[in-house]
C-alpha positions as a Markdown table, in Angstrom:
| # | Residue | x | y | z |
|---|---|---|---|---|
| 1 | Unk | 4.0 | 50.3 | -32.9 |
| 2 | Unk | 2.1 | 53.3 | -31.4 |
| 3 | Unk | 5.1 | 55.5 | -32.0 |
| 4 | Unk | 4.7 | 54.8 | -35.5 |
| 5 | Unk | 1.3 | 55.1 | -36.0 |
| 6 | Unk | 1.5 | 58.8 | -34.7 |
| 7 | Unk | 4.6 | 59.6 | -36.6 |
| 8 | Unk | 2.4 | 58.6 | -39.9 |
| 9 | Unk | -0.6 | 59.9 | -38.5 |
| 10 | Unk | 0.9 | 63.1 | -38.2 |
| 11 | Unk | 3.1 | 63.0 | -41.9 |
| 12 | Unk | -0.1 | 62.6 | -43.3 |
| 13 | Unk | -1.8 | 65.5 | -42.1 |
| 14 | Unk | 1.1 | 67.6 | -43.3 |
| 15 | Unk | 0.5 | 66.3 | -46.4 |
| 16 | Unk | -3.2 | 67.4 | -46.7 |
| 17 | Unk | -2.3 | 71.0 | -45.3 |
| 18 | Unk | -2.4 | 74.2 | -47.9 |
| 19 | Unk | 1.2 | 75.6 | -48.2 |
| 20 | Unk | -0.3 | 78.7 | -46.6 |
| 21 | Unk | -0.7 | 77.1 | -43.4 |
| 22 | Unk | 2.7 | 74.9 | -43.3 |
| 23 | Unk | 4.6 | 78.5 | -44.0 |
| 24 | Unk | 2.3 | 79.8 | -41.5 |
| 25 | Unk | 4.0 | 77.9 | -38.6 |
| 26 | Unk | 7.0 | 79.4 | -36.9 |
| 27 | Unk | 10.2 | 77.7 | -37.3 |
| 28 | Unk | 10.9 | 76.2 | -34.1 |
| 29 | Unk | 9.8 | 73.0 | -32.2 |
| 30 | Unk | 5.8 | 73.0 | -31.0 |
| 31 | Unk | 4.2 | 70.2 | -28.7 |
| 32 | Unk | 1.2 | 68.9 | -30.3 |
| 33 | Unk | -1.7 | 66.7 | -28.6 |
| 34 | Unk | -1.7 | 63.2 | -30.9 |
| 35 | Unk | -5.4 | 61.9 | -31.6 |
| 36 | Unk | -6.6 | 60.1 | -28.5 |
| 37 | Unk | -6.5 | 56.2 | -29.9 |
| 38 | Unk | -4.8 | 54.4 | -32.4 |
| 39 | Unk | -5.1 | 50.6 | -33.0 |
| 40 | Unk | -3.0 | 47.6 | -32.3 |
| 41 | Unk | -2.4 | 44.5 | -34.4 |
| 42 | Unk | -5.5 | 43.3 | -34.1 |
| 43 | Unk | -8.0 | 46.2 | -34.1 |
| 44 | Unk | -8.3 | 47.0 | -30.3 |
| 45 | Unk | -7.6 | 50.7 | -29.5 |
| 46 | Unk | -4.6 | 51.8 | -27.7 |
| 47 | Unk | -4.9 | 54.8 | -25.2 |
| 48 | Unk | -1.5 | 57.4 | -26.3 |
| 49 | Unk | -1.5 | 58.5 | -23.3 |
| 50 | Unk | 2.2 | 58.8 | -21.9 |
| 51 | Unk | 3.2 | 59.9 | -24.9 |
| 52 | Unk | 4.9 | 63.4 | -26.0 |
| 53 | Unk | 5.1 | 64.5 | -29.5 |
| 54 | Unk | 6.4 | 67.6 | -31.1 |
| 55 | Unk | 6.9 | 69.1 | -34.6 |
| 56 | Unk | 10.3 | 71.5 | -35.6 |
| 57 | Unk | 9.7 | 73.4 | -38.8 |
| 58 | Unk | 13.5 | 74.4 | -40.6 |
| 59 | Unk | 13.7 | 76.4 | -43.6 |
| 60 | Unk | 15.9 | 74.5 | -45.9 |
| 61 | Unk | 19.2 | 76.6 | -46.7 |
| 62 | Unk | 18.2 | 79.6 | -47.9 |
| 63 | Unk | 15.0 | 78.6 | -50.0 |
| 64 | Unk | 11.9 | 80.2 | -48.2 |
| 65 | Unk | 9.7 | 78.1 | -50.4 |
| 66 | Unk | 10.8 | 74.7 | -48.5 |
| 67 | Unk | 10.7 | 73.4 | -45.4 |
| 68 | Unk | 11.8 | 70.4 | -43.4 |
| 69 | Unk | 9.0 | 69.2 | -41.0 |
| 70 | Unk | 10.1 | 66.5 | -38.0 |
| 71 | Unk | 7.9 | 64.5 | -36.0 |
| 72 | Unk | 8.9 | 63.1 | -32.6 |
| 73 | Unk | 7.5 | 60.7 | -30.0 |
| 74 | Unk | 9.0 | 60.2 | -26.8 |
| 75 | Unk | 8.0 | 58.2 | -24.3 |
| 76 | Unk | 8.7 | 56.0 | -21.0 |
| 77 | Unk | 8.0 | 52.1 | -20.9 |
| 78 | Unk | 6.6 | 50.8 | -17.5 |
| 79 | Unk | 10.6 | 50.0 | -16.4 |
| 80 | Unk | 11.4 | 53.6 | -16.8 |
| 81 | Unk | 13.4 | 53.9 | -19.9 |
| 82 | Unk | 12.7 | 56.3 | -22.6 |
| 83 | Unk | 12.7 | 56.0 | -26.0 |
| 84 | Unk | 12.3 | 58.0 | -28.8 |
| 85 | Unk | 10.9 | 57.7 | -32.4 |
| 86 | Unk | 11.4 | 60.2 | -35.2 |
| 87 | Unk | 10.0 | 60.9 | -39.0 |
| 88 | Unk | 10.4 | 63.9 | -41.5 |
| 89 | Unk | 9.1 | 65.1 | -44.5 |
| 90 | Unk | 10.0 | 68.3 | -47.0 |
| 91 | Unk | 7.4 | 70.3 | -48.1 |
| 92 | Unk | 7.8 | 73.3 | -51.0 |
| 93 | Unk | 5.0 | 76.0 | -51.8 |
| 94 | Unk | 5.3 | 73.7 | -55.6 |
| 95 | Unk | 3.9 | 70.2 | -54.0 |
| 96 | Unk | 7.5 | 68.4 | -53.3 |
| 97 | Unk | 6.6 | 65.7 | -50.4 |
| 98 | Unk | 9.3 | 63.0 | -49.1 |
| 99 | Unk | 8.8 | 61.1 | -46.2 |
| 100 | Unk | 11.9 | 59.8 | -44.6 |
| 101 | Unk | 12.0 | 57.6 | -40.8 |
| 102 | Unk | 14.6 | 56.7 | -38.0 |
């Protein structure tokens, strides 16, 4: 789905950031604009517009070298109903990723 495609879209980019800058964001939730087009099955782009996404940094426990990083995408079908896709990975200042979905 679309939802997923930003979810991994975003994971990954966590993944190629410097520890610097993943400490560097506050730890509290932050709307985020997801890349303008992903693809569908078969290779035709698919607008995200309609769709809300937002990151939450946590400090894990009391370790300030580890953080837990949630992705979420919300959005509202053509009935009206909303739905609601999440994904989260751990970072550490030593290189410890985990990706985990719901």
């Amino acid at each position: 789905t679309v939802a997923t495609q930003i979810l991994r879209t975003q994971i990954e980019q966590v993944r190629l950031k410097s520890w610097t800058t993943i400490s560097g964001w506050p730890l509290a939730q932050t709307t985020l604009t997801p890349e303008s087009l992903y693809t569908a099955g078969s290779n035709q782009a698919v607008s995200v517009q309609g769709y809300a996404v937002t990151r939450s940094v946590a400090q894990v426990g009391l370790r300030t070298n580890f953080r837990q990083i949630t992705f979420t995408v919300t959005w509202t079908d053509n009935l009206g109903r909303t739905y609601t896709r999440s994904a989260y990975t751990y970072c550490s200042k030593y290189g410890v990723n985990a990706l985990y979905q719901r």
